[in-house]
N, C-alpha and C positions, 0 to 999 in steps of 0.2 A: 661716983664720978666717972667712973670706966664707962658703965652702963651708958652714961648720958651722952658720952662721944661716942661710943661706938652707935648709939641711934643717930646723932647728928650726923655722920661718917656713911650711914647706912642710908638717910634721906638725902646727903648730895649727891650719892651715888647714882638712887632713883633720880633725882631731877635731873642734873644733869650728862650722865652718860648711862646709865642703867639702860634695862629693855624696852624700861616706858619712859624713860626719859629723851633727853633732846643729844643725840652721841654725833650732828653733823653729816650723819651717812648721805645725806642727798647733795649731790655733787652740784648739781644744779645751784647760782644763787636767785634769790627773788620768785621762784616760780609759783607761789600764788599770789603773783602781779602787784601787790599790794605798795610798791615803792615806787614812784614815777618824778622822778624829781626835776623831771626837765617839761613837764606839763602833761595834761590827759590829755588832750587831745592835739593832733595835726593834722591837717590838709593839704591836698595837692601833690600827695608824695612823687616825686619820678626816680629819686636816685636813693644809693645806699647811706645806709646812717641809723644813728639812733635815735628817737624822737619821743617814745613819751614811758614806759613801762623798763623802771633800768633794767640793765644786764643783755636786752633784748636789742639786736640789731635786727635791721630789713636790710634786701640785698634783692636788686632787681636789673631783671632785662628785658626790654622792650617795652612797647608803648602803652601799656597800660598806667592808670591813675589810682591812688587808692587813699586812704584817711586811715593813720591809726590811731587808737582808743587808746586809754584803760577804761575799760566799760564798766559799768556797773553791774553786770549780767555773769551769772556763776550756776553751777549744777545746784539744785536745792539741797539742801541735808549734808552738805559735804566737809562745810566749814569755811569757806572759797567765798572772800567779797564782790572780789576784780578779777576779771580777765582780760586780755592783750586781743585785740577784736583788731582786725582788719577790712574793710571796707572798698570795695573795688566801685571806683567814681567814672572810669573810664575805659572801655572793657578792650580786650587784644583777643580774638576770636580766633585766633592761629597763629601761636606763636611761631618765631621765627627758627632754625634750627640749632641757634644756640642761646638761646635766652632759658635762664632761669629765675625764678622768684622764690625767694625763699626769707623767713624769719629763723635767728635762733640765737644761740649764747657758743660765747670763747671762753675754755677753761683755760687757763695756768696750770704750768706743769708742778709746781708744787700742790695742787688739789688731787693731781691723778694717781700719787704714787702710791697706793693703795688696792690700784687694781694689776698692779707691778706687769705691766704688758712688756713684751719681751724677755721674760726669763718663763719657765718650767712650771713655773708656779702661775703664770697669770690667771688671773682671775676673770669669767664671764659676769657683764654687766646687763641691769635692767632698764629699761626707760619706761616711765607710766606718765599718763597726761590726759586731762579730761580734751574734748574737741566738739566745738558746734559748728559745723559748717555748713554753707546752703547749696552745694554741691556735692551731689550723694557719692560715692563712687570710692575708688584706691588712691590713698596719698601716702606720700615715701618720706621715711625718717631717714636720715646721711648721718653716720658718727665720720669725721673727716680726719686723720693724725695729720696734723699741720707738723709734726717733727717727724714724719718717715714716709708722709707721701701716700699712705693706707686709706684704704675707706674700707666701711660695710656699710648695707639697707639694709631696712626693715620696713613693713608695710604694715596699714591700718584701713580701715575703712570709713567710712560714714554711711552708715544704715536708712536715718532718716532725715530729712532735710529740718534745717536750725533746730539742731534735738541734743540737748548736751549725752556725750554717748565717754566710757574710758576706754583709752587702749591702754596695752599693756604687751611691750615689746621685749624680747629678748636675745641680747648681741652675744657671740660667742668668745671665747678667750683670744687675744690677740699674741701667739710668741713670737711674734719676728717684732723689732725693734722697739726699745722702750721710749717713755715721755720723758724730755729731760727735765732734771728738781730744778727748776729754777722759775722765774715771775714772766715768763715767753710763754703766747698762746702755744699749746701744743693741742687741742683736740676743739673740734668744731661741731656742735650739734646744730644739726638743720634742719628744722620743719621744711617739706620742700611743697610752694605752693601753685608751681605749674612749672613746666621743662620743652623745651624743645626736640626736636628728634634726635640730636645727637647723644644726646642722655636717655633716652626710650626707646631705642631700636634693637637692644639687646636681651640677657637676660638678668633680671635681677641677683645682685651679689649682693647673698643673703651673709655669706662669709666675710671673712675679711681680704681686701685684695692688694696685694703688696705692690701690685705696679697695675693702677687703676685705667681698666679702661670706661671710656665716657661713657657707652651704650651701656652699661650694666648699671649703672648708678641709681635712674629715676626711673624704672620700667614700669610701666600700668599707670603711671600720676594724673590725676586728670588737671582739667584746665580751672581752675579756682577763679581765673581773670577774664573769662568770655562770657561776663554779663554781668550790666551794673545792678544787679540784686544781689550780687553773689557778696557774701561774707564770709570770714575767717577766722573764727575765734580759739584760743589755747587757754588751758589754765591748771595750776597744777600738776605744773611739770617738774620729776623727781627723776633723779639717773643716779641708781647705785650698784655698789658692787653686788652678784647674786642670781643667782634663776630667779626670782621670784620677786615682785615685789611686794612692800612693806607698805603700812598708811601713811599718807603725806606727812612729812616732818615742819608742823607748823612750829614758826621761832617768835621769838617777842619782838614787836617792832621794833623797838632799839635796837637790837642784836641786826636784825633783819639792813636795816639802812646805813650800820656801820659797815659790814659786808658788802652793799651797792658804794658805797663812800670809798673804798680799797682804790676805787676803777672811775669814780667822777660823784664831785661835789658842788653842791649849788651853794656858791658864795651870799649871792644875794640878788632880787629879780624884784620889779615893781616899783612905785612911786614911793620916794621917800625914808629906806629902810637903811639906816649905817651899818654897814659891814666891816669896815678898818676905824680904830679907837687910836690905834698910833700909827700915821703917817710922816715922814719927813721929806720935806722939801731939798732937794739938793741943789736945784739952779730955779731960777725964776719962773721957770716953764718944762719941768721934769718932776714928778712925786717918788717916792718910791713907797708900793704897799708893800705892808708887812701883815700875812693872814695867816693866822694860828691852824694849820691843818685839821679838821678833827679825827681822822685818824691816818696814819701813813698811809703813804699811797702806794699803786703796787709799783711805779717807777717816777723818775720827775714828771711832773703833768705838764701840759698845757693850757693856756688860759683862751679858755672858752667864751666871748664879749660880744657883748652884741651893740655896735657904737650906732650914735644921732646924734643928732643937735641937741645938745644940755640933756643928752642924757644919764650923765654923775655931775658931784658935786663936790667941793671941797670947802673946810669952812678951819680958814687960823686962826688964833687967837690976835695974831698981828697981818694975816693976809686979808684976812676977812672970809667974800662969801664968792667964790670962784664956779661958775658952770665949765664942764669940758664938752665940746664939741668934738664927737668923731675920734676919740683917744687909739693915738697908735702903741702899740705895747714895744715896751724896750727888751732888754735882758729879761730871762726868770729865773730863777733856782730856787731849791728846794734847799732848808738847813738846817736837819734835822726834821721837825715836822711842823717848820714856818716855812710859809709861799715868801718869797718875796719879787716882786715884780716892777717894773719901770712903765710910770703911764708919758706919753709926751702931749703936746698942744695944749697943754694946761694954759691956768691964765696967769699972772703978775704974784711969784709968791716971794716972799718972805725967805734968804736962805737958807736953811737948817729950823724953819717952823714947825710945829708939830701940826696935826690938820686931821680932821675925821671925814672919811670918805663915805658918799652915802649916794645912794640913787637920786633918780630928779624925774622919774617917766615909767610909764604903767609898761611900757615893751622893754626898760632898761635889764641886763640879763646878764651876769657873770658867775664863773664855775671855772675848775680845776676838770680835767680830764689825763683819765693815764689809760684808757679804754684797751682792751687788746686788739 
């Protein structure tokens, strides 16, 4: 019997934290794109936000147009479905001196305490990440400390135009000020995907810079946004603690979506689909949902809707069958790891009915977001 646990003991070992097993090390969540829960693709971008590859925001200045994916298009042999593809629809041929364009992810300060920045000990970090881009030339990685004000770069290249190529960058130890343990973005990783000259007129700070100036940030970046050919594509992006990096740490999609879920959840989208099994009615034209989390969030979220004409629905046993028009959201709170929220403009209910809330339209769209 000993025998048999200590082999059992010895295979969860390997699977899950062992050398070949899955120990978490990439700090990164989602980075082989494979989670998009708010849709593959959008159109027309101008402004900041998140829109289709979770974990992945865009952040833009100036007048360029772009579409992002999750594309179908990955390095061959690598393991890699999806990549997060960027697409420029409307080109800015000279950016202006303070615009920047950039993709990337917000860590939580409880992911980073590991690389214990600001004591004696800190630890140097690695970033690795495949790249297709159709703009040959130098483009700048930003680790940004959103809790002390800090930055370092590092640069990459692209060799050959739309050619999937890896980089493989490495930051050095940060001792001046640590990430605070708590659920507050502290650290910002930036793919930066074109700068004006106030962020280019310097010299690149390869180090880390405690009181950042702007010239030293993006130096050499070229312009990814002066021509609508031009595309952007990321995949397989890993940031660990180490000189060196390690091969992509592929997770099981379930693991994988409960980790994008921490930070925004899709209730429910499309024609037809019930999302709330118990709703009650409190006044004639007030619901309130009640939606079972699926996993804690990293703080109370907010509710992400997208309203129209009959775009939900409500259906009592004694109200009947109620369209809502354009629902304005009441109170929310979080109770433990139930939503609960107040929808208004309902129709004629029943007080204290029970009621199943469910879509009515192919653009209907509701989600939880706690985003950093």
């Amino acid at each position: 019997m000993g025998t048999i646990t200590q082999s059992i003991a010895n295979n969860l070992t390997t699977g899950l934290g062992g050398a070949s097993g899955i120990n978490f090390r990439n700090i990164i969540i989602n980075g082989d794109m494979n989670i998009a829960q708010r849709g593959t693709s959008t159109a027309s971008i101008t402004t900041d936000g998140y829109y289709t590859v979770d974990r992945f925001n865009f952040e833009i200045g100036g007048s360029s147009v772009w579409t992002q994916s999750q594309a179908s298009d990955a390095p061959s042999g690598q393991g890699f479905t999806y990549s997060l593809k960027m697409d420029c629809t409307t080109a800015q041929a000279s950016p202006a001196s303070n615009d920047i364009i950039l993709v990337g992810q917000s860590v939580e300060g409880f992911n980073l305490q590991t690389i214990k920045q600001g004591t004696s000990n800190a630890q140097s970090t690695t970033l690795s990440f495949w790249h297709k881009h159709t703009k040959t030339g130098t483009n700048i990685v930003e680790l940004l400390d959103a809790d002390n004000s800090n930055a370092v770069s590092g640069s990459y290249t692209q060799s050959v135009s739309d050619t999937w190529e890896k980089a493989t960058i490495a930051f050095p130890a940060n001792t001046s000020g640590t990430y605070g343990n708590d659920s507050n973005r502290s650290l910002r990783i930036r793919f930066i995907m074109g700068a004006g000259s106030d962020y280019t007129s310097g010299t690149l700070a390869t180090t880390w810079q405690t009181t950042v100036t702007d010239a030293n940030r993006y130096v050499g970046q070229v312009n990814n946004a002066d021509n609508t050919a031009n595309n952007f594509s990321i995949t397989g992006v890993q940031y660990e603690v180490g000189t060196t990096a390690s091969d992509f740490e592929f997770l099981p999609v379930d693991v994988n979506l409960r980790r994008c879920q921490r930070y925004y959840q899709l209730i429910a989208d499309g024609n037809g689909k019930s999302f709330c099994l118990a709703v009650a009615a409190r006044t004639t034209s007030y619901v309130d949902l009640v939606y079972p989390c699926t996993v804690p969030m990293r703080t109370q979220p907010t509710l992400d809707v997208v309203s129209g004409t009959d775009y939900y629905y409500f259906y009592g046993l004694n109200s009947g069958y109620d369209k809502i028009t354009a629902p304005s959201i009441g109170s929310t709170y979080i109770s433990g790891t139930t939503l609960v929220t107040g929808f208004y403009n309902g129709g004629s209910y029943t007080t204290g009915d029970s009621l199943i809330a469910s879509t009515d339209n192919v653009n209907s769209y509701i989600a939880l977001t706690s985003e950093l």
